[in-house]
C-alpha positions in Angstrom: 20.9 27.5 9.1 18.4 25.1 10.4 16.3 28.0 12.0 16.9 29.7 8.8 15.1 27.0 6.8 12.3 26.6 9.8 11.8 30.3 9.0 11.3 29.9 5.5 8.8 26.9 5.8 6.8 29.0 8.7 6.2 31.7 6.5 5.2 29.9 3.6 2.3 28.0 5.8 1.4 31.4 6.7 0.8 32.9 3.3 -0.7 29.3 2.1 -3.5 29.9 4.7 -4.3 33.7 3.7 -6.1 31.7 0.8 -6.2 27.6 1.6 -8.8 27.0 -1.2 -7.2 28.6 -4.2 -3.8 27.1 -3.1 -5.2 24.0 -3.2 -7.3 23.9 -5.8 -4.4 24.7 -8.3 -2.6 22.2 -6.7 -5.3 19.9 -7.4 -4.7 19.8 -11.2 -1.2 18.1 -10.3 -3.0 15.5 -8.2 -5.5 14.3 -10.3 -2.6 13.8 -12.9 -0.3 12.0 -10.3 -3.4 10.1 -9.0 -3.6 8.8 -12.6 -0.6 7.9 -13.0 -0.1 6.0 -9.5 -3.3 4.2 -10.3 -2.4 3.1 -13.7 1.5 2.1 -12.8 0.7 0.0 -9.6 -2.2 -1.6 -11.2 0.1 -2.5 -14.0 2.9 -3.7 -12.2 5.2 -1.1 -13.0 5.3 0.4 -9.6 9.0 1.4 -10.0 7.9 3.4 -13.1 6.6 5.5 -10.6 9.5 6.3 -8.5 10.8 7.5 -11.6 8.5 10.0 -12.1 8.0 11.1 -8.8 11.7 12.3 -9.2 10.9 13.8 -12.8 8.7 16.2 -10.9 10.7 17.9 -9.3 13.1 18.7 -12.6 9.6 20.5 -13.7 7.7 21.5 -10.6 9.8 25.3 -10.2 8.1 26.3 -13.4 4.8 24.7 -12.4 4.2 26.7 -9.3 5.3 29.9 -10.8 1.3 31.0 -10.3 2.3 31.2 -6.7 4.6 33.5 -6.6 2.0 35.6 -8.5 -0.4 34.9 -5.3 2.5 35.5 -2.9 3.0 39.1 -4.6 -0.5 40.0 -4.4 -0.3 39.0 -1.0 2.2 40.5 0.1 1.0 43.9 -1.7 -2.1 43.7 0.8 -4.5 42.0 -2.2 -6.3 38.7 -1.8 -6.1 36.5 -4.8 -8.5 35.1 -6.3 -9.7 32.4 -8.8 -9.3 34.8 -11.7 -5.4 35.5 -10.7 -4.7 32.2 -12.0 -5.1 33.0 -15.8 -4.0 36.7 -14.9 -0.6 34.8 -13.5 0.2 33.2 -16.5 -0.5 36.7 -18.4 2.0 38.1 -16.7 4.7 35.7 -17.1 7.5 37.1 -18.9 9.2 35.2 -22.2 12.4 33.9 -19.9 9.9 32.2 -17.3 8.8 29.7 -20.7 12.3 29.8 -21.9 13.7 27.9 -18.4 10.4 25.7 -18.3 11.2 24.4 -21.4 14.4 24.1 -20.9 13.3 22.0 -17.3 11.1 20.1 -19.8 14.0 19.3 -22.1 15.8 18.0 -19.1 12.5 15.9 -17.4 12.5 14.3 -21.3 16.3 13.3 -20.9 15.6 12.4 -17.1 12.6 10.0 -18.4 14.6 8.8 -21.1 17.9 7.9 -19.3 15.9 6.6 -16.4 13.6 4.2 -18.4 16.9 2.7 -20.3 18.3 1.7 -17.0 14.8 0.2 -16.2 14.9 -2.1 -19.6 18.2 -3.6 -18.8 17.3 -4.5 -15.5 13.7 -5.7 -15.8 13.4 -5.4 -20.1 9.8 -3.7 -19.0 7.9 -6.9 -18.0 5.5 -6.0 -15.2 6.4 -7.0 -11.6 3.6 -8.4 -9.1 4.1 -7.8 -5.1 4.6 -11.4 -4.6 7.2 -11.6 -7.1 9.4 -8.5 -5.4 8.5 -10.5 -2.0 9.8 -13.7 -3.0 12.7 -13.3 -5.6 16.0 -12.2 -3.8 17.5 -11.0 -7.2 14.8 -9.2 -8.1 15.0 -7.3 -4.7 18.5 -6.9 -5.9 18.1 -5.6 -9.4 15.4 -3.2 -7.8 17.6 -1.7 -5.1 20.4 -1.5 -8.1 18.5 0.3 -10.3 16.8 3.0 -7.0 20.8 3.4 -6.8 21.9 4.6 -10.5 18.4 6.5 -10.7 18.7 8.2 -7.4 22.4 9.4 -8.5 21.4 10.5 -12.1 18.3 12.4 -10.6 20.4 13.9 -8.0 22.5 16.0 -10.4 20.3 16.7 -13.2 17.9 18.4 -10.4 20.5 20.1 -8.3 21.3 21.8 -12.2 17.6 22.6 -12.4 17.8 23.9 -8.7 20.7 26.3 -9.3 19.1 27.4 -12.5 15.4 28.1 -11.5 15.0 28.0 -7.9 15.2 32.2 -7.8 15.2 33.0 -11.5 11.6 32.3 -11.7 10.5 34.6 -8.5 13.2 37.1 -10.2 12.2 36.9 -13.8 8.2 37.3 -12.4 8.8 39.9 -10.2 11.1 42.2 -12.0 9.5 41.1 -15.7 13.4 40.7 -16.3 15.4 38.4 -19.4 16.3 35.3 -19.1 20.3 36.4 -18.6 19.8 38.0 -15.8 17.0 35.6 -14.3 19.3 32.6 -14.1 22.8 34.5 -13.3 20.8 35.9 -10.2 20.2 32.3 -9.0 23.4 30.6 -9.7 24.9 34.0 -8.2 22.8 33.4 -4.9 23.6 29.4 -4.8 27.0 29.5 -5.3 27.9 32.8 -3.0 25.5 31.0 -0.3 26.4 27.5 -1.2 25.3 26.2 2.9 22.7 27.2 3.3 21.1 26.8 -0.4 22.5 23.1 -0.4 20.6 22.6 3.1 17.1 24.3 0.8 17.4 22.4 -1.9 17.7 18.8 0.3 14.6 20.3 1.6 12.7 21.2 -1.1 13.2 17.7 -2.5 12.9 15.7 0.2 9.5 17.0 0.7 8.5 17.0 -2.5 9.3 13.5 -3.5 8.3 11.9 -0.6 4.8 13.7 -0.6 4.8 12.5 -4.3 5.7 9.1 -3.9 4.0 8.0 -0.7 1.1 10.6 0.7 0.2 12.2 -2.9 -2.7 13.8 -1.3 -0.9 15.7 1.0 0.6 17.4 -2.2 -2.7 19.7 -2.3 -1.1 21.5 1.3 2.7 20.7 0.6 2.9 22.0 -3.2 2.3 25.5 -2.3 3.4 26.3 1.5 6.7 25.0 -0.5 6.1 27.8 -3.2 5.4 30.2 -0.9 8.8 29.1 1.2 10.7 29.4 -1.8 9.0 32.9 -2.0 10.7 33.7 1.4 13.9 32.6 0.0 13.8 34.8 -2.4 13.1 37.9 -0.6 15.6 37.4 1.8 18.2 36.7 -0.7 17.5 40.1 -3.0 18.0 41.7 0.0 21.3 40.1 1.2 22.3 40.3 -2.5 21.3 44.3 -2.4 22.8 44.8 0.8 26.5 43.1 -0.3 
């Protein structure tokens, strides 16, 4: 499975160079919002404010990459993309692909919600300096309790987005199909391949939120060779699906 996944990574790198600046300059519009909000957080003392959005992102970032998969087709049709493909991507996007990214937007608002009422009862929003984490043992506590119940609540509400969206996008883009069939080809896939689609997903995330919440830069490079992966995924899944 592991070489499966080292497979999957390899060829998105591959396709990510075929067109390094585009890729990251798309990728640069998240940045500059994530720089922001680093900036502004840390500066204010609400640094664990930011750990909960770093794991928002990845409720939304399957509909926010969706412009890559438009790339990946072009590429893979022999066609370069270009700058212009950007707006032409989001032409192309059929009604179910805004259907599930509101519905991951729904879910990022609950996420937010949920996580930021945890937050309150634990620190009722009064900002924390270094050298008071540093030198108060139960605030150390109260942090590490709160990582906990947010790292448990984030864990299922993105595995749900991860079944939902992590082919029905690709699908819904590639065969311009409804949303029915979009998200019952994913949770089809995930649940018939649960193995090695577990062992994706703890990839996906794991590099996504740790590029989010400690080497944000490195999101211009890791945001799309992680599209294009996903790309890989799904091509090899149609045609194990088609081949069944």
């Amino acid at each position: 499975m592991f070489s499966v996944v080292w497979e999957w990574l390899t060829r998105g790198w591959q396709d990510f160079r075929q067109a390094v600046l585009l890729n990251m300059a798309y990728a640069g519009f998240f940045l500059v919002f994530g720089l922001i909000a680093v900036l502004g957080l840390h500066d204010g003392g609400f640094s664990l404010v930011y750990f909960i959005m770093a794991g928002g992102f990845l409720i939304v970032v399957p509909g926010l990459v969706t412009v890559y998969y438009y790339f990946a087709e072009r590429l893979h049709a022999g066609q370069r993309p270009e700058f212009s493909d950007i707006r032409a991507a989001f032409k192309k996007f059929p009604a179910s692909i805004l259907v599930i990214g509101l519905v991951s937007l729904v879910i990022y608002l609950i996420w937010i919600t949920d996580a930021l009422i945890i937050y309150s009862v634990y620190f009722d929003f009064v900002p924390i300096s270094l050298e008071q984490f540093q030198a108060d043992p139960v605030l150390r506590a109260d942090a590490t309790a709160f990582l906990l119940f947010a790292c448990i609540l984030g864990f299922v509400l993105t595995f749900i987005i991860f079944c939902v969206t992590v082919l029905s996008i690709p699908f819904a883009l590639h065969n311009q199909s409804g949303l029915v069939d979009a998200v019952s080809f994913s949770v089809r896939v995930v649940t018939r391949n649960p193995r090695i689609m577990f062992l994706w997903a703890i990839t996906l995330g794991t590099l996504t939120f740790l590029t989010v919440l400690f080497a944000l830069p490195l999101l211009l490079v890791v945001l799309p060779v992680l599209a294009y992966a996903n790309y890989a995924t799904y091509t090899d899944m149609l045609k194990l699906m088609e081949d069944r």
